[in-house]
C-alpha positions as CSV (number, residue, x, y, z in Angstrom):
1,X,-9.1,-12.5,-11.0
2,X,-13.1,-12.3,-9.8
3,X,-13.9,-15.4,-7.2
4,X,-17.6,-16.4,-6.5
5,X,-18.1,-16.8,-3.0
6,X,-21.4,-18.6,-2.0
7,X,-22.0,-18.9,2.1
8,X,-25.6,-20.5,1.0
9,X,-24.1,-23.5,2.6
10,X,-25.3,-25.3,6.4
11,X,-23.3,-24.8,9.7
12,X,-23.4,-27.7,11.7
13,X,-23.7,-28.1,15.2
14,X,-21.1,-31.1,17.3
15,X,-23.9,-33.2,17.0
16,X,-24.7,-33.0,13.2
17,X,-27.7,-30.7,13.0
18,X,-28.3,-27.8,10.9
19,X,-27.2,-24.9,13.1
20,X,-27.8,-21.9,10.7
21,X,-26.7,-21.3,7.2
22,X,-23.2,-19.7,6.8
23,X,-24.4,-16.9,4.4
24,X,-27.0,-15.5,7.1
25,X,-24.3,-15.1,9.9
26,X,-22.0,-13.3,7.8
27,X,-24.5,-11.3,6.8
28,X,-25.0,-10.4,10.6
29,X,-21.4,-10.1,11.2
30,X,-20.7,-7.6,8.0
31,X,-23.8,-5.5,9.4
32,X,-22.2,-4.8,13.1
33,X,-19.3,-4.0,12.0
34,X,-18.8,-0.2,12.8
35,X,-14.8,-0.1,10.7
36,X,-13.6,-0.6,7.1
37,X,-15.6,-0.3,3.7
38,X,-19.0,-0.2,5.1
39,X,-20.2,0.8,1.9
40,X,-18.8,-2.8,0.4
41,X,-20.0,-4.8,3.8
42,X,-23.0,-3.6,3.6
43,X,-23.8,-4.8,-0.3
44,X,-22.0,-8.1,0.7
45,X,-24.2,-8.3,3.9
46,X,-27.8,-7.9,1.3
47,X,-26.4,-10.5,-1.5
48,X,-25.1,-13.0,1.3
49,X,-28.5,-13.0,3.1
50,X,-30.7,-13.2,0.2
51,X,-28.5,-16.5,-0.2
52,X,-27.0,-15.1,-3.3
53,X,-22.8,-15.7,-4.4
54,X,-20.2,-12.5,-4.3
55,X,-17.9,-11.4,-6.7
56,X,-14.8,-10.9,-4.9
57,X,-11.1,-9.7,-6.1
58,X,-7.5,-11.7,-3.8
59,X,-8.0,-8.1,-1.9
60,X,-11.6,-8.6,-0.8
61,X,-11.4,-12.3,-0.2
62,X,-8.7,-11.3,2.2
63,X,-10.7,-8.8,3.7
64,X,-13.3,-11.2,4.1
65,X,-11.2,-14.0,5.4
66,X,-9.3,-11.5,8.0
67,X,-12.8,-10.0,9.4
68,X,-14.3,-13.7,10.1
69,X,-11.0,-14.6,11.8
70,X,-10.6,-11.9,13.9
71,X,-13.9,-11.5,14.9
72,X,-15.4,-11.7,18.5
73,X,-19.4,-11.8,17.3
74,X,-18.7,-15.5,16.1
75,X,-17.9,-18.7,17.3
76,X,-15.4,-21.3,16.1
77,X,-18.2,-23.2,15.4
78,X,-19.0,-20.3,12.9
79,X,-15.6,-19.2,11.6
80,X,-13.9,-22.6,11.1
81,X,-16.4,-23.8,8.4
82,X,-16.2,-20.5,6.8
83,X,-12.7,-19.7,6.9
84,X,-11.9,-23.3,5.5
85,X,-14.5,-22.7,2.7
86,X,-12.3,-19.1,1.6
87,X,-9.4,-20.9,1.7
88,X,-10.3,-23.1,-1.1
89,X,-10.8,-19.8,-3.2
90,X,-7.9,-19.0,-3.6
C-alpha cells in the first residue's frame, strides 16, 4: 500500500524558531548521496524541494527512514523531527 509523505513541514530550532523546512534538507541529503537508487533519490530530492508529497511503498519508506537515520550530513536536530514524522506512516 502507497503512503504520502509530505516533509513541507518546519524544523525547529531549541529555542522555537523556524530553522528550515524538513522537505528542503532531505532534498539536500537525497542529492549527496553517492549509493543506492540514485535514480529514485534523485526524483524524491525534485518533488520534496518543490514542497510537493511522495508516493512511497513499506520498502521505500524504509529506505527513506534508514538513510535519515544513518546519516552523517544531518543533525539530530534534523533527523529526530523527520524520523518521528515516518514513523507515523506506517
Amino acid at each position: 500500500m502507497m503512503k504520502t509523505v509530505d516533509l513541507n513541514f518546519d524544523l525547529v530550532g531549541l529555542d522555537g524558531s523556524r530553522v528550515a523546512i524538513a522537505g528542503e534538507l532531505i532534498a539536500g541529503l537525497l542529492m549527496s548521496e553517492v549509493k543506492g537508487d540514485a535514480v529514485k533519490f534523485f526524483d524524491w530530492a525534485v518533488t520534496f524541494n518543490k514542497k510537493e508529497a511522495v508516493q512511497m511503498d513499506a520498502s521505500d519508506l524504509t529506505k527513506l527512514r534508514t538513510l535519515v537515520q544513518d546519516s552523517e550530513k544531518i543533525t539530530v536536530l534534523v533527523k529526530a523531527p523527520v524520523m518521528n514524522y515516518l514513523d507515523t506512516l506506517k
